[in-house]
C-alpha positions in Angstrom: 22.5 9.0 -4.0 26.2 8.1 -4.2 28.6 10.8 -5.3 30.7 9.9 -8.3 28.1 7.4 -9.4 24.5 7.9 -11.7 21.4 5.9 -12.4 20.0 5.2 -15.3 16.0 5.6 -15.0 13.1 4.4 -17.3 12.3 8.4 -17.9 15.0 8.3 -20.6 16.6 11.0 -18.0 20.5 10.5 -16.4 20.0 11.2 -12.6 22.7 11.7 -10.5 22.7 12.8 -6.8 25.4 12.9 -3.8 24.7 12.0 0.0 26.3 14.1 2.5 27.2 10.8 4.4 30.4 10.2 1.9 30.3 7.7 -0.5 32.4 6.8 -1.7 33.6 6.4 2.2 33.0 3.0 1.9 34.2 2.7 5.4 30.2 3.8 5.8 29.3 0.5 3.7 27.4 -1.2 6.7 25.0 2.1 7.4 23.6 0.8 3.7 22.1 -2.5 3.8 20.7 -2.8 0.8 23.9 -1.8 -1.1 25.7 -4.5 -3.2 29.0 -3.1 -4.2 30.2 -5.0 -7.5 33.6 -5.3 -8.4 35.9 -6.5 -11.1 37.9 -9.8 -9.6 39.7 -12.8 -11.3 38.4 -16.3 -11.0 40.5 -17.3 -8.0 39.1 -14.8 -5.8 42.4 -13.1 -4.3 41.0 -9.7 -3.5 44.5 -7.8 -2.7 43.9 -4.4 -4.4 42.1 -2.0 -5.6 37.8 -2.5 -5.9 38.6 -6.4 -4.8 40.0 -5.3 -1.4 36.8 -2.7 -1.0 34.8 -5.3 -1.3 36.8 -7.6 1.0 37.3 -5.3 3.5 33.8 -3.4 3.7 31.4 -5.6 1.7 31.8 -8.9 2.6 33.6 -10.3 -0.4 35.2 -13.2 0.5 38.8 -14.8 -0.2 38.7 -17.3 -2.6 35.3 -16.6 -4.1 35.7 -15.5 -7.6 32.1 -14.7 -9.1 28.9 -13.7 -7.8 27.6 -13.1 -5.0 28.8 -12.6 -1.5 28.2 -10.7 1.6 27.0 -7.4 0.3 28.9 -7.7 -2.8 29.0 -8.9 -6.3 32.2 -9.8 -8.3 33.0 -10.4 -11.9 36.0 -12.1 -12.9 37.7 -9.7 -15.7 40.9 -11.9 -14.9 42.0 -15.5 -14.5 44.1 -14.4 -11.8 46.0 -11.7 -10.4 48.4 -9.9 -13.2 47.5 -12.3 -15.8 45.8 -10.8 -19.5 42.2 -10.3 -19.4 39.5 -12.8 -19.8 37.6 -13.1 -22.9 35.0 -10.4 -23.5 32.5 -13.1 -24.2 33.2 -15.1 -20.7 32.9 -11.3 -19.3 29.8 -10.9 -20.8 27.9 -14.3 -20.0 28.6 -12.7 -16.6 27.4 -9.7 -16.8 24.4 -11.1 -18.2 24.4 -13.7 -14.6 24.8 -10.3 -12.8 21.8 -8.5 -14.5 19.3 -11.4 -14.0 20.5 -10.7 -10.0 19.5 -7.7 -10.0 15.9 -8.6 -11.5 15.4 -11.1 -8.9 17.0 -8.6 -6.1 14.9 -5.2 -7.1 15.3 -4.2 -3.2 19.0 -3.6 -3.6 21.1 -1.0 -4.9 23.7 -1.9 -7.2 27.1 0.3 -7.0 28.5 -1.0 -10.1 32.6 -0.1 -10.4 34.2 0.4 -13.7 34.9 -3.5 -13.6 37.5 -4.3 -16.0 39.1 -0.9 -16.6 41.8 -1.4 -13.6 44.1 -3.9 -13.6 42.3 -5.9 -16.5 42.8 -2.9 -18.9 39.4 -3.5 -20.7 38.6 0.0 -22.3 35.2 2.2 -20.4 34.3 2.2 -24.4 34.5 -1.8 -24.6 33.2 -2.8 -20.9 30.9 -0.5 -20.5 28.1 -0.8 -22.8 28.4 -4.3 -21.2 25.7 -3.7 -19.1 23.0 -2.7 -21.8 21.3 -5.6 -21.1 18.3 -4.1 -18.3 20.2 -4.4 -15.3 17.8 -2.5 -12.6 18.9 -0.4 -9.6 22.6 -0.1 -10.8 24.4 3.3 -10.4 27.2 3.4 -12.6 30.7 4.9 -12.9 30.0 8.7 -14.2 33.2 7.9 -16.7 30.5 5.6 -18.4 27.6 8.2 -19.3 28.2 8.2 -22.9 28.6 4.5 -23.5 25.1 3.2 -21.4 21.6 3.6 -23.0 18.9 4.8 -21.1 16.7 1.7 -20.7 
C-alpha cells in the first residue's frame, strides 16, 4: 500500500505493496483519511525538521504537542528537545507501548510508522526497532526494519 513501507500480517508472511498515487508524496496525505503518520519528536513539540515537519505540515501535528496523538498523526518523543541526547530507551518504550494500545483501540486506521528515533535522536534501527514487538496492529513499517520486527 505505501511504497518504502511493509506490513507485518498474522500469516507469518512480510507484505509489502506500492500505490501508484506516491507515497511517500505525503503532499497526498489528505486523499487518506484513515492514515496516522507517526513520527519521532521531542517532548516540547517543535516540529522544525525532518518526520516532525511532515507531520506538521501534512498531518496535522501540532506545535507544541510533544506525544500522542494529533490531527492525523502520532508522535513519540525520542528527544527532550531539539539537538539535545536521546531520551531513555525505557521512557521511549513506555511510549511505544501508549502507541500500540492506540492502535488496538483505532483498528480502522493505518499506521505509517517512521524509523522514529534513527534521525536526529541517533537510536540504532537494531535498538528502536524491535521496539514495536509488542502487537501493534495496522502499522507499515520502515523496510530498513525487516530483519529486526517479528511477525506477530
Amino acid at each position: 500500500m505505501f511504497q518504502g513501507y511493509f506490513q507485518l500480517n498474522g500469516n507469518n508472511s512480510f507484505h509489502h505493496f506500492s500505490k501508484e498515487t506516491g507515497f511517500p508524496d505525503w503532499s497526498k496525505a489528505k486523499e487518506y483519511p484513515e492514515c496516522v503518520f507517526v513520527f519521532g519528536s521531542n517532548n516540547k513539540g517543535i516540529h522544525g525538521a525532518g518526520s516532525a515537519f511532515i507531520a506538521k505540515k501534512y498531518f496535522g501535528a501540532k506545535q507544541g504537542i510533544g506525544r500522542g496523538f494529533q490531527g492525523n498523526s502520532y508522535a513519540i518523543a525520542t528527544l527532550p528537545r531539539p539537538y539535545q541526547p536521546a531520551l531513555s530507551i525505557d521512557d521511549i518504550k513506555d511510549q511505544i507501548e501508549d502507541f500500540s494500545i492506540f492502535t488496538f483501540c483505532n483498528p480502522e486506521k493505518q499506521f505509517i510508522v517512521t524509523a522514529v528515533g534513527t534521525g536526529f535522536a541517533q537510536i540504532p534501527s537494531e535498538v528502536i526497532a524491535p521496539l514495536f514487538n509488542i502487537g501493534c496492529i495496522n502499522c507499515w513499517f520502515p523496510i530498513a526494519w525487516k530483519p529486526y520486527l517479528l511477525d506477530i
